[in-house]
C-alpha positions as CSV (number, residue, x, y, z in Angstrom):
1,X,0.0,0.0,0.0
2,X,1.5,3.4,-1.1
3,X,-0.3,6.6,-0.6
4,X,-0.3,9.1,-3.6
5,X,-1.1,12.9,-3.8
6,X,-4.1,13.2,-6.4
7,X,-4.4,16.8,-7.5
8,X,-8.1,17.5,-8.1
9,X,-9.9,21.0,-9.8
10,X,-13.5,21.4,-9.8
11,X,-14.7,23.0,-13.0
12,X,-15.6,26.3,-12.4
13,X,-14.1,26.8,-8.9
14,X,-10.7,28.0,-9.9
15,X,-8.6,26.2,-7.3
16,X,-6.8,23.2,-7.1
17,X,-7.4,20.5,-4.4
18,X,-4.5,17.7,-3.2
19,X,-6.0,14.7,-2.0
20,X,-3.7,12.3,0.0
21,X,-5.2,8.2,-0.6
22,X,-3.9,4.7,-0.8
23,X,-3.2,4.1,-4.0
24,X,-5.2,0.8,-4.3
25,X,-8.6,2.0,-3.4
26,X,-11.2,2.6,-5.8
27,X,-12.7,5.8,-7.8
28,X,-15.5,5.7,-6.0
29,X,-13.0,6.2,-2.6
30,X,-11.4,9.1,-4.1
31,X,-15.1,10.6,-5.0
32,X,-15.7,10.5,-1.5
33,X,-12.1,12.1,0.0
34,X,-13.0,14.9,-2.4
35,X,-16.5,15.5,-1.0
36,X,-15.2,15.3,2.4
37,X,-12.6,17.8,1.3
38,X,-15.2,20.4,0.5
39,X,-18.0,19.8,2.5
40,X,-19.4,23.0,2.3
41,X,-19.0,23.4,-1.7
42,X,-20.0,20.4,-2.5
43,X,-23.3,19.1,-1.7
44,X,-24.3,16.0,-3.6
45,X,-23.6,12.2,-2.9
46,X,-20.4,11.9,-3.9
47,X,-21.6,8.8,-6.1
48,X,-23.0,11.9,-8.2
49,X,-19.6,13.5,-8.8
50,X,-18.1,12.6,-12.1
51,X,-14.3,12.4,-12.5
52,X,-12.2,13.0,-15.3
53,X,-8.6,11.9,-15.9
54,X,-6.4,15.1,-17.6
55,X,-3.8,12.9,-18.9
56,X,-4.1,13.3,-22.4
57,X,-2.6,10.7,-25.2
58,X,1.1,12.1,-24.8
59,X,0.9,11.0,-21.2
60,X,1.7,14.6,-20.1
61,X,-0.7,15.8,-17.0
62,X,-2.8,19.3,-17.3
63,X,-1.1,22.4,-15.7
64,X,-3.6,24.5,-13.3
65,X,-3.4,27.2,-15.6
66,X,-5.0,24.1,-18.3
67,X,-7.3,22.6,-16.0
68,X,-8.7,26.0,-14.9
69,X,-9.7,26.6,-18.4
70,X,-11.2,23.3,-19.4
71,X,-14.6,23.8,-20.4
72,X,-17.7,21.6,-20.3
73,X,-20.2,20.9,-23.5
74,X,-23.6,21.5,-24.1
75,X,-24.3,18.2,-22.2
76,X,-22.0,19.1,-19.3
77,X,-19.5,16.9,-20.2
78,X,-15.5,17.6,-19.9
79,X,-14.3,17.9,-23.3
80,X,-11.6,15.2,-24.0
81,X,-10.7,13.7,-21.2
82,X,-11.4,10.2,-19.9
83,X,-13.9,10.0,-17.3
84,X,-12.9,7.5,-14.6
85,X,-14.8,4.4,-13.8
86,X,-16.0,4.4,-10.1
87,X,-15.4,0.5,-9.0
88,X,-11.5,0.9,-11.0
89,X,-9.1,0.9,-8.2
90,X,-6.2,4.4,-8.5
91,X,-3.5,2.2,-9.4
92,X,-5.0,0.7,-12.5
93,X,-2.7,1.3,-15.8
94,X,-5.7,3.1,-17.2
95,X,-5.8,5.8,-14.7
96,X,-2.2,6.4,-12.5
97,X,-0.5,3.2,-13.0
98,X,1.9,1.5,-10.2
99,X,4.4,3.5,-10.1
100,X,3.1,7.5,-10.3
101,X,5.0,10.2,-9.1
102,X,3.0,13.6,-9.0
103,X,4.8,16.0,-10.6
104,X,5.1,20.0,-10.0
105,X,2.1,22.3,-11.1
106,X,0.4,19.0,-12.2
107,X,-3.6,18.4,-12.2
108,X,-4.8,14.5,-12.2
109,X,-8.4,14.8,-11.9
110,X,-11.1,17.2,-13.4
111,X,-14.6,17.2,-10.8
112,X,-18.0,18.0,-12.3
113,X,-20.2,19.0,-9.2
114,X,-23.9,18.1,-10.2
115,X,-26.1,21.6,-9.8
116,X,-28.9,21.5,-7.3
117,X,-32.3,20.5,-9.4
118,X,-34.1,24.3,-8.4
119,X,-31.0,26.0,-9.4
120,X,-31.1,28.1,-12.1
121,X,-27.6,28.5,-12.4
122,X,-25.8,29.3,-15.6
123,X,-25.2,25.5,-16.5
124,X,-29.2,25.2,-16.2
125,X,-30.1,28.4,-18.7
126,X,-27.5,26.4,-21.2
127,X,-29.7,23.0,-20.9
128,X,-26.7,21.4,-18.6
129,X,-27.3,19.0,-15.9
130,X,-24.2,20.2,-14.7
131,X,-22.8,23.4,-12.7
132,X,-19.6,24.5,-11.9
133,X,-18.8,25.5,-7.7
């Protein structure tokens, strides 16, 4: 058991969170160390959060300056990047692999935050079932 530093932004928020986790728990684990990170922000199960992996196919990680410009689509999904399967444990080659090292000014994980169904937020006036914190 290794622990890992996963560096997490929430679309929208404009700020970076590090999580600290065992690298072979699940998604669904990390979903829920990033909900209890930011109890008061974000309010949903943390079943409903989706997470995205910003590696991109030249295995190079997002920079905040990157990740704090991703944008969502019409549907409120993150433009391509691979969304991460919840029962998929951290250490899988499809997501961080055995052996990752964080690296400076490096983003791992996009969070979509699902709005509140009376909001009528921005992401609601576009027809997303999505809004940023």
């Amino acid at each position: 058991m290794v622990e890992i530093m996963i560096n997490c932004a929430v679309i929208g928020e404009g700020s970076v969170i590090s999580i600290i986790i065992e690298d072979w728990k699940t998604v669904a684990l990390l979903k829920k160390a990033i909900k209890d990170e930011k109890p008061n922000k974000i309010k949903c199960d943390a079943k409903d959060l989706q997470l995205f992996l910003t590696k991109k196919g030249d295995s190079k990680w997002l920079d905040e300056a990157a990740a704090e410009a991703a944008a969502l689509d019409w549907r409120g999904n993150s433009q391509g990047f691979e969304p991460m399967g919840p029962s998929l444990w951290l250490k899988n080659a499809k997501h961080f692999g055995e052996n990752f090292q964080p690296g400076k000014d490096q983003v791992h994980v996009l969070v979509l935050v699902p709005e509140d169904e009376g909001d009528s937020g921005p992401a609601s006036k576009k027809g997303s079932s999505w809004i940023p914190l």
